[in-house]
Backbone bond lengths (Angstrom), bond angles and torsions (degrees), N, CA, C in turn:
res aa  C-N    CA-C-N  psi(-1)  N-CA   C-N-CA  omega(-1)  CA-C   N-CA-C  phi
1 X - - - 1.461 - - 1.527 109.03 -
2 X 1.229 120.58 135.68 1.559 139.84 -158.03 2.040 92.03 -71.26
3 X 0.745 117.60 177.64 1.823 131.58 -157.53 1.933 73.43 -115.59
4 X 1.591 105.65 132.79 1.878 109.05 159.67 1.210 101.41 -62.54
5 X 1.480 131.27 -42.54 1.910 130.66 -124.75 2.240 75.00 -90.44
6 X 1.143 93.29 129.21 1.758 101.66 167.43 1.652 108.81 -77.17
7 X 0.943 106.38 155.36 1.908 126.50 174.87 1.612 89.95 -56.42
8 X 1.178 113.78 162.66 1.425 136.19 147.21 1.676 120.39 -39.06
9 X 1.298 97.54 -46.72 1.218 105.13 -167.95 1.298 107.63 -67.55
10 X 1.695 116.67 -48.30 1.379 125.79 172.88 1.409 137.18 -43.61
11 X 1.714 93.67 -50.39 1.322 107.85 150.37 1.755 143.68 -40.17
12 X 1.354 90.36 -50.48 1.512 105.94 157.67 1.381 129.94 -68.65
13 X 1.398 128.91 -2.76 1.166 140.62 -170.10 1.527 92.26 -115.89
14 X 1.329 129.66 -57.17 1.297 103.41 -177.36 1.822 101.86 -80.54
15 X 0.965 141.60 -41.07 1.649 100.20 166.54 1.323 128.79 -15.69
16 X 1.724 106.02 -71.13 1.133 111.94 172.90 1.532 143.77 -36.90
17 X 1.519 106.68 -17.88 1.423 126.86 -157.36 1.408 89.48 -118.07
18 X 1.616 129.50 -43.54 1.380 105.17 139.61 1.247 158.09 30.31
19 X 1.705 75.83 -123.74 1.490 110.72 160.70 1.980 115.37 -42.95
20 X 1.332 109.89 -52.99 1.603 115.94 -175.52 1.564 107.75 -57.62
21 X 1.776 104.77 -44.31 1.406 97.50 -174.07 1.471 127.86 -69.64
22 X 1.854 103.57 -29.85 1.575 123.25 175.83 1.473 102.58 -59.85
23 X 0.781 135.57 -44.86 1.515 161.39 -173.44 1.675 104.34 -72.92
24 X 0.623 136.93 -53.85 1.914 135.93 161.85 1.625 112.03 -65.23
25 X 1.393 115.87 -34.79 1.361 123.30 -162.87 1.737 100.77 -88.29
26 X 1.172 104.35 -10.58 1.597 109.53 -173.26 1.773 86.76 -88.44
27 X 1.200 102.97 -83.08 1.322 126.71 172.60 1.572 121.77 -4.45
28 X 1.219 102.55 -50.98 1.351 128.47 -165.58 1.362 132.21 -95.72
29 X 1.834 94.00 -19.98 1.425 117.89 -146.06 1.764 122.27 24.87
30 X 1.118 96.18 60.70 1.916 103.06 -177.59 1.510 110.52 -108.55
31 X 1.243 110.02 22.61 1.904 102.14 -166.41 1.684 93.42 -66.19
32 X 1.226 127.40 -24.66 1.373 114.17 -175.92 1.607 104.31 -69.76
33 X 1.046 111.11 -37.67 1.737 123.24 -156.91 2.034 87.55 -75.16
34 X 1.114 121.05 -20.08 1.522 121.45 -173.18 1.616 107.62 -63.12
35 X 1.247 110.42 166.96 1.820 98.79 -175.56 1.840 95.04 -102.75
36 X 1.352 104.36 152.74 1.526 107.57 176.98 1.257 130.81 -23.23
37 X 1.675 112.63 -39.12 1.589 121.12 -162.56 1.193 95.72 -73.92
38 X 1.667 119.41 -59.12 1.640 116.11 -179.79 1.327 131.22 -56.39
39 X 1.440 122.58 -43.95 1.675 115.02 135.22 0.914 129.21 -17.26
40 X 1.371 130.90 -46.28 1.859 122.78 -151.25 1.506 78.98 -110.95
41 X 1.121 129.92 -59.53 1.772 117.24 173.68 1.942 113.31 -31.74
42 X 1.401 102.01 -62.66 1.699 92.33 176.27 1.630 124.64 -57.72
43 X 1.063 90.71 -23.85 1.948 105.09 -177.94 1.586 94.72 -70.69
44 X 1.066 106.23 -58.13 1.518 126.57 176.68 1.930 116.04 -40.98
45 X 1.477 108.62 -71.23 1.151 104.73 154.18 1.583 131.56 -60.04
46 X 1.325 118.56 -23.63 1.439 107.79 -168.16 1.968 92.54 -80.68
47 X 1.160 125.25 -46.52 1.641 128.92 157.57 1.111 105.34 -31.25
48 X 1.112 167.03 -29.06 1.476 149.97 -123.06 1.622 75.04 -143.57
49 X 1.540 132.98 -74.96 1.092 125.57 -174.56 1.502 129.80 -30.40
50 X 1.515 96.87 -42.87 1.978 111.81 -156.88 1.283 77.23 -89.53
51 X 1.700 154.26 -39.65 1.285 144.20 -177.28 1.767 113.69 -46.59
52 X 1.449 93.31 -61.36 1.559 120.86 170.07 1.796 114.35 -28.26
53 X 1.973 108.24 -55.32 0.884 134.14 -173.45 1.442 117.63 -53.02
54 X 1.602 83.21 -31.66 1.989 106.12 -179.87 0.900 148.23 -57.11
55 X 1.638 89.86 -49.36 1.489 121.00 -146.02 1.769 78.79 -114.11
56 X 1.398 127.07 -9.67 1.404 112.06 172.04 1.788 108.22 113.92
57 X 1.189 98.09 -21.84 2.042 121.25 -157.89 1.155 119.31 -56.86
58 X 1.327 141.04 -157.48 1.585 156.97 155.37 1.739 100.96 -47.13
């Protein structure tokens, strides 16, 4: 059975993919028009950020 935790590399790719979609969805105003997964990923990252923001962190 494959390891959950992604490579580095992976990691860096979905940042990146992210970043492009947060970045179109602003742009565009299309976050509705986005499909579920990328939603709950930005919700997902923007949580992790404002936590970050909190606690003082990265």
């Amino acid at each position: 059975m494959p390891s959950a935790k992604p490579s580095a590399k992976q990691s860096a790719a979905a940042r990146k993919n992210i970043k492009k979609a947060a970045a179109a969805a602003k742009k565009k105003m299309t976050i509705s028009h986005l499909s579920q997964a990328t939603r709950t990923a930005l919700g997902k990252q923007g949580a992790k950020v404002a936590a970050a923001k909190r606690r003082g962190g990265k």
